[in-house]
C-alpha positions as CSV (number, residue, x, y, z in Angstrom):
1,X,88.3,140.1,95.4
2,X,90.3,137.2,94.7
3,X,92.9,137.7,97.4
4,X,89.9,138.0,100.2
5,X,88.6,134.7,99.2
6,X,91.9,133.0,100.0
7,X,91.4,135.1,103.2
8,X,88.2,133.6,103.6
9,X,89.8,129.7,102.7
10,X,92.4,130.4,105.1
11,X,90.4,131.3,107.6
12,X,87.9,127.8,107.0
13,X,91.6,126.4,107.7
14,X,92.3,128.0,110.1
15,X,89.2,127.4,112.1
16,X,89.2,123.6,111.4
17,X,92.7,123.4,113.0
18,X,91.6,125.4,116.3
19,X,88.9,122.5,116.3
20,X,92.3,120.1,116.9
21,X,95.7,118.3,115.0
22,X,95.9,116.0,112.8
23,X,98.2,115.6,110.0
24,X,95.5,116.8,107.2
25,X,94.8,119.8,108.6
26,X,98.5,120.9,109.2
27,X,98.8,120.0,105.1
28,X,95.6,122.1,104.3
29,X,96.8,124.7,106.4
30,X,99.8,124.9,104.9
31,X,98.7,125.3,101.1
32,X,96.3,127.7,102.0
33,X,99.2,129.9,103.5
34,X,101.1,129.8,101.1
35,X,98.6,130.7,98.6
36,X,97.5,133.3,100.8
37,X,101.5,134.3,101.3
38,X,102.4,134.1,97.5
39,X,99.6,136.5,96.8
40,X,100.7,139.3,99.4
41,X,103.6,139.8,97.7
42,X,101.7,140.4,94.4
43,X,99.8,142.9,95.7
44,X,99.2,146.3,94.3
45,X,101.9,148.8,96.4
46,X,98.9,151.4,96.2
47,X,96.7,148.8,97.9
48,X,95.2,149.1,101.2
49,X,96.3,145.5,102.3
50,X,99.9,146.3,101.4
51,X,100.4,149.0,103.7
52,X,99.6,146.6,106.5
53,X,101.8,146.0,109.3
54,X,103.0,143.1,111.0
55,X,104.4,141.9,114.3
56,X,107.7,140.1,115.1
57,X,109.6,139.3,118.0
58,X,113.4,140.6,118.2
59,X,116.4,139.3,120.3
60,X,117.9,141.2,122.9
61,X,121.5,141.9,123.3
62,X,121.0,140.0,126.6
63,X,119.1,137.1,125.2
64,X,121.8,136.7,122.5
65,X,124.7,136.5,125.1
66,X,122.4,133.9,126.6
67,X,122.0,131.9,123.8
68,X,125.8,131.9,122.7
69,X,126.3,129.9,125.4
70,X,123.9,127.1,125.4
71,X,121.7,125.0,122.9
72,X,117.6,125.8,122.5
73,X,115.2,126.1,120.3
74,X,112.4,128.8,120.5
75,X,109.6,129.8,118.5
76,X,108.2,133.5,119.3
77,X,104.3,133.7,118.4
78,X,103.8,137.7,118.7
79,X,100.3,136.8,120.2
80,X,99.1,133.8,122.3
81,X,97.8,130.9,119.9
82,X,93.9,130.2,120.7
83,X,92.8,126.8,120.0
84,X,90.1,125.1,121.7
85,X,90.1,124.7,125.2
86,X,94.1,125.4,124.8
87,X,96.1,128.9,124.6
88,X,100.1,128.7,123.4
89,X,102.5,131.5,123.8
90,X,106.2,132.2,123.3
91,X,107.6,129.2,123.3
92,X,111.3,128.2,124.6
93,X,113.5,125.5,125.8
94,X,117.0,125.8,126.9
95,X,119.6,123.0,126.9
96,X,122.1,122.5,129.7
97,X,122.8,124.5,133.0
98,X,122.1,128.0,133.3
99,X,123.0,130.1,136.2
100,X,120.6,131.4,138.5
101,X,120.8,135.1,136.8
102,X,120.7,133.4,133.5
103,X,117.4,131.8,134.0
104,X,116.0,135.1,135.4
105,X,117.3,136.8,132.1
106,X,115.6,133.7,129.6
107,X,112.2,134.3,131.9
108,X,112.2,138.3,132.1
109,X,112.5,137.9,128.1
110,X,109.9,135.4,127.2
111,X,107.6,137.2,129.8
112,X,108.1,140.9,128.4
113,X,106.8,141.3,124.6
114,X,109.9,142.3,122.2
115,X,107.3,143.6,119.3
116,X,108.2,145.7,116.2
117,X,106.2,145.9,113.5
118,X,107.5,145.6,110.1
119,X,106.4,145.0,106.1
120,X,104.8,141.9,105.1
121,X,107.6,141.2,103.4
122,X,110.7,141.7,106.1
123,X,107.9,139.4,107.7
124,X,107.9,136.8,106.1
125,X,111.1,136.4,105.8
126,X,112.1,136.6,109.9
127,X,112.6,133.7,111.9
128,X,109.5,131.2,112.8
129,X,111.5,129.4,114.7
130,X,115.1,129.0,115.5
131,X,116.9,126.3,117.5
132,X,120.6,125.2,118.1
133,X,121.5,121.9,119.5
134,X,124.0,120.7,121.8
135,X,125.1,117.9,119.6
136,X,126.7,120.3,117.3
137,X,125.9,124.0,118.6
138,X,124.9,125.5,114.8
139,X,122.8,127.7,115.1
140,X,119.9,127.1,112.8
141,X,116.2,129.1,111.7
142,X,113.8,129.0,109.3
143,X,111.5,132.2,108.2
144,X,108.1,132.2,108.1
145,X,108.1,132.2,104.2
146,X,110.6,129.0,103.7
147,X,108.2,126.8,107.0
148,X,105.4,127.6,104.5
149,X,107.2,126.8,101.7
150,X,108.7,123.9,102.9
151,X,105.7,122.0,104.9
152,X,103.5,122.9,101.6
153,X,106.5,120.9,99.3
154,X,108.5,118.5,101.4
155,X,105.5,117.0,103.2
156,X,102.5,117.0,101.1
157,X,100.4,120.2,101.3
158,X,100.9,121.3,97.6
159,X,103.0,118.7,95.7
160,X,103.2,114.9,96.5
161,X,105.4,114.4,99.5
162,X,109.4,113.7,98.4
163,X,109.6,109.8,98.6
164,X,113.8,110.7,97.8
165,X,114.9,112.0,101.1
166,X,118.7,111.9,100.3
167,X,117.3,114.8,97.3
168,X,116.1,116.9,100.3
169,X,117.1,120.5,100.9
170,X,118.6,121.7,104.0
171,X,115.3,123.3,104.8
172,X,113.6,120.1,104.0
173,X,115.8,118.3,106.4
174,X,115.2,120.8,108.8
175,X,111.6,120.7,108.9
176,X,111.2,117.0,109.1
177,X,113.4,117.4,112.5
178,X,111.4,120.1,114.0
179,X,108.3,117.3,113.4
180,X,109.9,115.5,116.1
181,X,109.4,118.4,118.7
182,X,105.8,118.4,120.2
183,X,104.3,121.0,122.4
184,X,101.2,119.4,124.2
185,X,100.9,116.7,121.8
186,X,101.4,119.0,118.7
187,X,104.9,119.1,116.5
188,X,105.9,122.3,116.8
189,X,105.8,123.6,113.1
190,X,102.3,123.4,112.9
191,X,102.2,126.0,116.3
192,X,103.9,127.9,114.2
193,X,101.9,127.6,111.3
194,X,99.1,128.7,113.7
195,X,100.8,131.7,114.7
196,X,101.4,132.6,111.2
197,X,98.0,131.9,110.2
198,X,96.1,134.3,112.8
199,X,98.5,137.3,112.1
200,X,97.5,137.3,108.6
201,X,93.7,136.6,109.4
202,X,94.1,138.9,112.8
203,X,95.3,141.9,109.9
204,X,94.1,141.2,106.7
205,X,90.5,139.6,107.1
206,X,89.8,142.3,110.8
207,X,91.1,146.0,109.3
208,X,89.8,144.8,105.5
């Protein structure tokens, strides 16, 4: 009972950010995840909920050649994001030069699904978004579980933001860069928070 009202909060969440961004909603999002988040993984393993699956998107061995060779940064939603008025898929940007059979490779792959389904808990932990930049080429992610984690701590959503920013994890650090990248006027963290969101609602609060 208790875990389908934090369903039910998320969802108010949820709904409220679908209505449009603003920082408030990105926080209240984000402490309702991992509320929500927290909770799956205390679930009874003879519960219904925790035999649920979910989706997440997997590189190819062609997309990883691909992205050896140059810097991007992509965040795989394994279903179009649907806001108002507005609709947000894979998205991907590649840095530099690629080859005319390279950017036919990049396209076929964002425009084909690459779906498996796995536990809640592999899914939480697989990449939200991953990124490398040409400025140093490392190769960088962050799950699903540690963007939750991180938004909810290091910005606000569930403790007072950190005013000490040389105290900041990695993870910190990395989320307060990925602020800076907006899709259509949004940063792209809380797309991903989105995503996040209506997989669990999509699952949890639709097959309850």
């Amino acid at each position: 009972m208790q875990f389908e009202i934090q369903i039910k909060r998320l969802e108010r969440h949820y709904c409220a950010c679908c209505e449009g961004y603003d920082p408030i909603s990105l926080l209240d999002l984000a402490h309702s995840l991992r509320v929500v988040t927290e909770s799956i993984n205390l679930l009874p393993k003879d519960s219904n909920y925790s035999k649920i699956m979910l989706p997440t998107w997997y590189f190819t061995k062609k997309i990883k050649g691909l992205m050896s060779k140059y810097g991007y940064i992509m965040a795989l939603f394994p279903n179009p994001i649907k806001m108002r008025k507005m609709e947000f898929g894979a998205f991907g940007f590649v840095f530099g030069a690629p080859k005319e059979d390279e950017i036919k490779t990049y396209m076929d792959y964002m425009h084909n699904d690459h779906i498996r389904m796995v536990s809640p808990a592999s899914w939480l932990q697989s990449d939200a978004i991953c990124w490398k930049l040409p400025s140093d080429g490392k190769k960088r992610t962050i799950s699903r579980e540690r963007l939750i984690k991180r938004v909810s701590n290091y910005l606000g959503g569930s403790h007072p933001a950190h005013a000490d920013k040389e105290k900041a994890s990695d993870d910190d650090k990395m989320v307060s860069d990925l602020m800076i990248f907006n899709v259509a006027e949004r940063p792209l963290p809380y797309l991903a928070l989105m995503s996040i969101a209506q997989e669990i609602l999509h699952l949890y609060r639709d097959n309850r």
